[in-house]
N, C-alpha and C positions, 0 to 999 in steps of 0.2 A: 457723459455729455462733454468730457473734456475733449473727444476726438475731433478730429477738423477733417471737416469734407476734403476729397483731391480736388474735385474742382472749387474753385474758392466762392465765393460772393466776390464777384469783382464791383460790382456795384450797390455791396453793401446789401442790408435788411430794410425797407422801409419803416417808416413812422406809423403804429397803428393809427388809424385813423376812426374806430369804430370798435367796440369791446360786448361781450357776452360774458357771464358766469353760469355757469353748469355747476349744479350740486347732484350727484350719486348717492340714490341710496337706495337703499333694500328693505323692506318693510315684509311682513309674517304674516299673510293674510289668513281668512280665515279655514281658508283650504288645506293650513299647513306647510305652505309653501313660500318661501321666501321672493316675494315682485321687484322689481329693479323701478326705478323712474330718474328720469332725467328730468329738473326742476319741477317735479309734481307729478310728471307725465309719462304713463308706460306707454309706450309708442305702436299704435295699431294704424293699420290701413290697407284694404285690400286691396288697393292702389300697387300696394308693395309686398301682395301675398302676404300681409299680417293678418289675418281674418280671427278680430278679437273684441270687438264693439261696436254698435250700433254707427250707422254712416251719419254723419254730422248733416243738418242740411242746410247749411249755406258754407261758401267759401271753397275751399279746398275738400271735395269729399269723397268718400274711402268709396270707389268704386273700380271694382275689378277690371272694367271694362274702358277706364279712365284712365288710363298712370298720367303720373304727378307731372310730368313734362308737356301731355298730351293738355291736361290742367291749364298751365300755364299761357300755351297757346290757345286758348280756343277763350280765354276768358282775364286776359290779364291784369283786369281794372277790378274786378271780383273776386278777388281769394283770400278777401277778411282778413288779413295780415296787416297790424300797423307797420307805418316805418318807424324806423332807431327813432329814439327818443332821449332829451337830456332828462337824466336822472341824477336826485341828490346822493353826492360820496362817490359821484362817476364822471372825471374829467371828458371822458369820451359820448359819443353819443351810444346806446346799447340797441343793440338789434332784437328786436320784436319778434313775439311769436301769437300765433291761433289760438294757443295754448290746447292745442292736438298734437304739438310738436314739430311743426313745419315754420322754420324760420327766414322771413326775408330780408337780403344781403343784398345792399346796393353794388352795380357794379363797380369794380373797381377797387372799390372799400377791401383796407386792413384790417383785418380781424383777429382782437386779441382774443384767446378764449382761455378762461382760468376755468380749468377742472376741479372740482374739491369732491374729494371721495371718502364718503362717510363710511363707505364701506372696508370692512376689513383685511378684503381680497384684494390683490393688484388685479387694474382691467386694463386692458390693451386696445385703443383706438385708435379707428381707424377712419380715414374720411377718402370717400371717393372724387374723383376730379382734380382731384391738388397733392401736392408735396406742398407741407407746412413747414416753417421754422421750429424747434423747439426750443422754446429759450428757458427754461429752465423747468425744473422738479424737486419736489419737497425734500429728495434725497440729494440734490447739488442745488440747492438756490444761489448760490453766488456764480451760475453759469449765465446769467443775464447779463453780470456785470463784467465779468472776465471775457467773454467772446460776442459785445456787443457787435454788432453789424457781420459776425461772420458764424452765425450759427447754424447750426447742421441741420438738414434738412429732410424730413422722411414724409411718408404716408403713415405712419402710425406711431403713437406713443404712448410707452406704459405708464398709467399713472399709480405711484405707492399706495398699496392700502393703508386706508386709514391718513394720504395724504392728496397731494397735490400734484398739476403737473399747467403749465403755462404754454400754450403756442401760436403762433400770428400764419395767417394764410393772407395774399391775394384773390380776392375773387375778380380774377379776370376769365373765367369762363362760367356764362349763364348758363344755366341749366335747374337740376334738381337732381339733390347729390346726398348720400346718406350717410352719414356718419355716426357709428355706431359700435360698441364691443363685441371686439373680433372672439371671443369666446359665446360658439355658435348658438348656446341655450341662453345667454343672456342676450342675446339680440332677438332673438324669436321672444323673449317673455318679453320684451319692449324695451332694453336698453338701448336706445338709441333714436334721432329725428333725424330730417331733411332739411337741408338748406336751401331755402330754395331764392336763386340767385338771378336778379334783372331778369322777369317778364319782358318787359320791353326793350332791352338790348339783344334777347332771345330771336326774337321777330326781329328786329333790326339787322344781327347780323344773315337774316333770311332763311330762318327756320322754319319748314315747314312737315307738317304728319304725311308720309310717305302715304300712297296707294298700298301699298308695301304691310304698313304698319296699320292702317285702316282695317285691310284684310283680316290679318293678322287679330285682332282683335276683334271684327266679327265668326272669323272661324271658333273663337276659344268663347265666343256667347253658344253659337251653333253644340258648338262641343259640350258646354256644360248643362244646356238646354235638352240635349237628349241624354243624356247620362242622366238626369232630373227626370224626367219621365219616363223612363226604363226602371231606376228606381221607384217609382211611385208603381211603376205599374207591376212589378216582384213584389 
């Protein structure tokens, strides 16, 4: 972390304005197998090709036919998600989840997120839509203090097993964005949520489901609809 970007932060790091904690960890279920969850939650939605638990039925729901952006727009006032809330022992206000793992992030809002990894493995994350700040990790914590306002910037960061790893993003683009460990079996067992960011800036800046993307989504009901009854019917 001591490297410094070539292009600098000419205008500095913002001020989070808004904070998250994430706890990793891996629990032995009874199949034998070790489950990943992100604050309680192993991440399913077929919204996202995770096809792993029954569809939720209000708010945000895991339907194949659905994805999370399509979500967004067609129902912005409805996706059971609170907003950031002040919580005690948290100067910031903390960004809300479904507790299915889809969190909403005002626009605009700095977003600190402290990783804490119970686990003993290093995991490698990664978040889609953004280059993050990293301002520090359990392996260089004095990089917060030492390269304030000019800290390096990636799309993903390892966090130590068995440690920590801290980073701030802008959400200046709405959307519905995944961020999740980049080590491919633990994002399929569910390490990993959605951010999902201003509904209503979404439509604002004039988002709209393509004809395109309409299709596209009745051709793969078409498609799965007959491959279901050719099965049934073998």
């Amino acid at each position: 972390l001591d490297a410094r970007p070539i292009k600098r932060n000419q205008a500095g790091v913002p001020n989070a304005t808004h904070c998250l904690n994430l706890t990793i960890v891996f629990t032995l279920g009874t199949d034998g197998i070790n489950h990943p969850y992100l604050n309680n939650v192993s991440y399913s939605s077929d919204a996202n090709y995770m096809h792993m638990r029954p569809n939720p039925q209000e708010g945000i729901t895991s339907d194949l036919y659905q994805p999370l952006l399509h979500q967004m727009v067609r129902k912005p006032g409805d996706l059971n998600i609170p907003s950031p809330i002040s919580e005690n022992g948290n100067q910031l206000p903390v960004i809300q989840s479904d507790q299915n793992g889809h969190y909403l992030v005002p626009y605009n809002a700095v977003v600190d997120i402290f990783l804490n990894n119970t686990d003993g493995g290093e995991h490698p994350f990664h978040l889609h839509g953004y280059n993050f700040w990293i301002i520090a990790t359990s392996d260089y914590p004095d990089a917060e203090d030492l390269y304030k306002n000019d800290y390096i910037q990636r799309d993903t960061v390892s966090v130590p097993g068995s440690g920590w790893a801290k980073i701030r993003f802008l959400a200046d683009n709405p959307g519905a964005w995944f961020f999740h460990c980049h080590i491919e079996w633990h994002m399929s067992a569910g390490l990993a949520l959605a951010f999902i960011v201003s509904p209503d800036q979404l439509i604002a800046n004039g988002f709209k489901i393509s004809s395109e993307q309409r299709s596209l989504c009745r051709a793969l009901k078409q498609f799965n609809d007959k491959n279901q009854t050719n099965s049934n019917f073998h």
